[in-house]
N, C-alpha and C positions, 0 to 999 in steps of 0.2 A: 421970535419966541425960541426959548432953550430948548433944546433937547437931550434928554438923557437917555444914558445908556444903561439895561437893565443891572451890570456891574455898577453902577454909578449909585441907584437905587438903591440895590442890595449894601452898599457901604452905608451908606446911609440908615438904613433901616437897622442892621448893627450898633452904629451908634445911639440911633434911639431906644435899643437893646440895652446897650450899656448903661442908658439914663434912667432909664427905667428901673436898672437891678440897683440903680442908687438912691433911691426913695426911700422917704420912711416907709412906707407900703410893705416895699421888699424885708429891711431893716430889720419892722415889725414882725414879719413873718419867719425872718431866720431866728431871730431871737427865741420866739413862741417855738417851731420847731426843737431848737435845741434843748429848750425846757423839757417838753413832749416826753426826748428819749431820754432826759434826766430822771425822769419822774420814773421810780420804781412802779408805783401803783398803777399807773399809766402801762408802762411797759406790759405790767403782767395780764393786765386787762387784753390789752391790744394781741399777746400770745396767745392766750385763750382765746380768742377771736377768732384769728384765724385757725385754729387747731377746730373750732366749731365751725367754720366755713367749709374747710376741708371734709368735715365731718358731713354736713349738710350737701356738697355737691356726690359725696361717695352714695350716700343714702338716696337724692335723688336719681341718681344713674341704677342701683337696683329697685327703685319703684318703693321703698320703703317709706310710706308715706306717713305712719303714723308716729314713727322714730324720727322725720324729720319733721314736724311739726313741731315736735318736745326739742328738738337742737334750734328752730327754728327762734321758740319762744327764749332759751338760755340767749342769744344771740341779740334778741333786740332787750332784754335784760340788762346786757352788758353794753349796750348801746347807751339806753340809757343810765347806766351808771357813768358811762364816762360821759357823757355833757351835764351830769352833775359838778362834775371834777370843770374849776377855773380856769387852767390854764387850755386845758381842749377846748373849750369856750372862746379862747384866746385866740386858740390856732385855728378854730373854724370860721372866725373873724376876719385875720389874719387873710386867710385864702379867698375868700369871700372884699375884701377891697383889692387884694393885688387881683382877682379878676376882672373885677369893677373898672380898675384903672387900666387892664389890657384893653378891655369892650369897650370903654371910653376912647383909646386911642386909635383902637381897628375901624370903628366909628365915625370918629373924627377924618380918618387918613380917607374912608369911602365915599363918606356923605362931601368931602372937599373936592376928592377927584370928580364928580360928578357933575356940581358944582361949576368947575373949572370948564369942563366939557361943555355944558351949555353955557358959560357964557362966551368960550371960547367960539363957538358956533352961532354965535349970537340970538343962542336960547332966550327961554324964559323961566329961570331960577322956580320963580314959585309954583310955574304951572308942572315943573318936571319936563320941559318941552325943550327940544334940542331946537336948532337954528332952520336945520332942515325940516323937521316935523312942522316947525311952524312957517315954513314957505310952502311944504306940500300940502295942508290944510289948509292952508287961505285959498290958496289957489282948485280945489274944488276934489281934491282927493281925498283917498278913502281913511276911515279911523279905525 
């Protein structure tokens, strides 16, 4: 059996790095970004946002609670104005499969290594049971 060295890994997991930023997924999501800061309406929304965030952390830090409740309410206002707006729509999409496809492959890379481990030990895949686990449990030890 191979053995890899954890530079070996890491090269590798770079390239899948790479493959990954090569996906429509990615593609999609630069593109929807670019749009994003194209969009004047977008943009101005988004300033105001924050300028209301800012607003709403200063107000919570001196206890003014009934000033932030009214910044609080402008804020998801403007919230929902922009997931009216298509192209945010787009781009919440957008981030929403390029994460999809990271969780898939973080996934994929854990649930294999595991996998590998018990059969390498000559586990039992579906019980989750290592090779050892299932000689010290036949043999009359504890669970």
């Amino acid at each position: 059996m191979a053995k890899y060295t954890r530079d070996e890994i890491l090269a590798q997991a770079k390239q899948l790095a790479k493959m990954i930023a090569e996906t429509e997924e990615v593609d999609f999501f630069k593109r929807a970004e670019e749009k994003i800061h194209q969009n004047e309406k977008v943009s101005a929304l988004i300033n105001e946002l924050k300028s209301l965030q800012k607003q709403a952390v200063n107000l919570q830090h001196y206890g003014k609670h009934e000033a932030l409740k009214r910044v609080e309410a402008k804020i998801d206002a403007i919230y929902e104005q922009l997931e009216q707006i298509p192209i945010v729509s787009e781009f919440q999409q957008s981030q929403t499969d390029v994460n999809d496809l990271l969780q898939l492959v973080a996934s994929t890379i854990s649930n294999t290594v595991t996998d590998e481990i018990l059969a390498s030990t000559g586990g039992d895949v579906l019980r989750g049971e290592t090779g050892a686990a299932l000689r010290y449990n036949k043999h009359g030890g504890c669970h």
